[in-house]
Residue, then its C-alpha position, 0 to 999 in steps of 0.5 A: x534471495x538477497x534483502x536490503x533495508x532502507x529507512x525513509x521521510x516523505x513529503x506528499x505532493x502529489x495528492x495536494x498542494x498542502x506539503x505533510x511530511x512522515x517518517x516511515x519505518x524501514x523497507x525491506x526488498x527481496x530481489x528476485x531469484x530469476x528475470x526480473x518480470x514484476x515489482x510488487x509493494x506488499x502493506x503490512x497490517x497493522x503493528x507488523x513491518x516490513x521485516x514481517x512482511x519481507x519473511x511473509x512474500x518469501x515464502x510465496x515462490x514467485x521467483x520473477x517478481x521484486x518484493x519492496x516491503x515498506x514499514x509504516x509509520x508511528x501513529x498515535x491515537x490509533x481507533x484501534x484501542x487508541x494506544x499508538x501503533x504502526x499504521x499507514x493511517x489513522x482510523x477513527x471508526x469503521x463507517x461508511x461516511x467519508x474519513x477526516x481529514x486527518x486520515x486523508x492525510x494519511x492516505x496521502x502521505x502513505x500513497x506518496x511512499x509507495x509512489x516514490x518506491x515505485x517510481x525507479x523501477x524499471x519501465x519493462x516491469x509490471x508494478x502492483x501494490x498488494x497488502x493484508x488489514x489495513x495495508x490491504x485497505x492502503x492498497x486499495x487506495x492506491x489502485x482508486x488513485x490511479x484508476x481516477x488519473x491521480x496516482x504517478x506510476x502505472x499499477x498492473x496488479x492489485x490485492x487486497x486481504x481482509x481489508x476495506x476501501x478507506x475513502x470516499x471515491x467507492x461510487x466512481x471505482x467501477x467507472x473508472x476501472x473500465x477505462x484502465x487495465x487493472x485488475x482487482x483481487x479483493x479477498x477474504x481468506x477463512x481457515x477452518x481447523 
């Protein structure tokens, strides 16, 4: 499998007239062994890269489908311990209440890099977003954005690991689903030894 890396500032524009832009990290792509059938931006948790997750999905064996395994940015003042991390965004505190804006922002800006990942692929490709932690968190975003009609590219496939739905659309998902081919895998892995 062949990998490639590339680093990247984007501007988020999609979401909001206010223009922020971020610095993320390097993204890493593992092509496909066979036909080309799916491309699929795996979010790592927090603290890993895409260099962690480019060695993850290798090992998964689906030979038709193109890994694109962005690293998020350099956030400082991180809820998780405050010290500061790579995160897609910031997060104060787990709640139910709707985030600040800081971390709308955020969520933004990261949704507008997927975008930008996914927005040169081919059009005969089934394109997914999946991701573990607070990836899986990001991933979940994405796939409300595009179920409610505010996220640019198509999204097929959805996964989320051990992750939450970071905003304040949670009410409208189940409507808006069912109006888009989407599916969802939200889950929670258990190993007992």
């Amino acid at each position: 499998m062949a990998s490639g890396s590339t680093r990247a500032k984007v501007t988020a524009e999609f979401h909001s007239k206010k223009k922020v832009t971020t610095e993320f990290g390097d993204t890493v792509t593992v092509t496909p062994r066979a036909r080309h059938q799916a491309t699929i931006v795996w979010l790592h948790d927090l603290n890993e890269s895409g260099y962690d997750s480019s060695e993850l999905v290798k090992s998964f064996s689906l030979y038709n489908v193109k890994w694109i395994c962005p690293s998020s940015p350099l956030i400082s003042n991180v809820g998780f311990g405050g010290a500061p991390a790579r995160a897609w965004f910031k997060v104060n505190e787990f709640s139910s209440r709707m985030p600040d804006p800081y971390e709308m922002e955020g969520l933004k800006n990261s949704a507008a890099h997927v975008a930008g990942l996914l927005k040169n692929e081919p059009e005969n490709v089934m394109k997914g977003v999946a991701g573990y932690g607070i990836g899986g968190a990001l991933a979940l975003h994405i796939a409300t954005c595009y179920a409610l009609g505010s996220f640019p590219i198509q999204i097929r496939a959805v996964v989320g690991i051990n992750c939450w739905l970071p905003n304040r659309f949670i009410p409208f998902v189940g409507l808006a689903v069912s109006h888009r081919r989407l599916s969802f895998c939200r889950c929670r892995i258990l190993v007992f030894e």
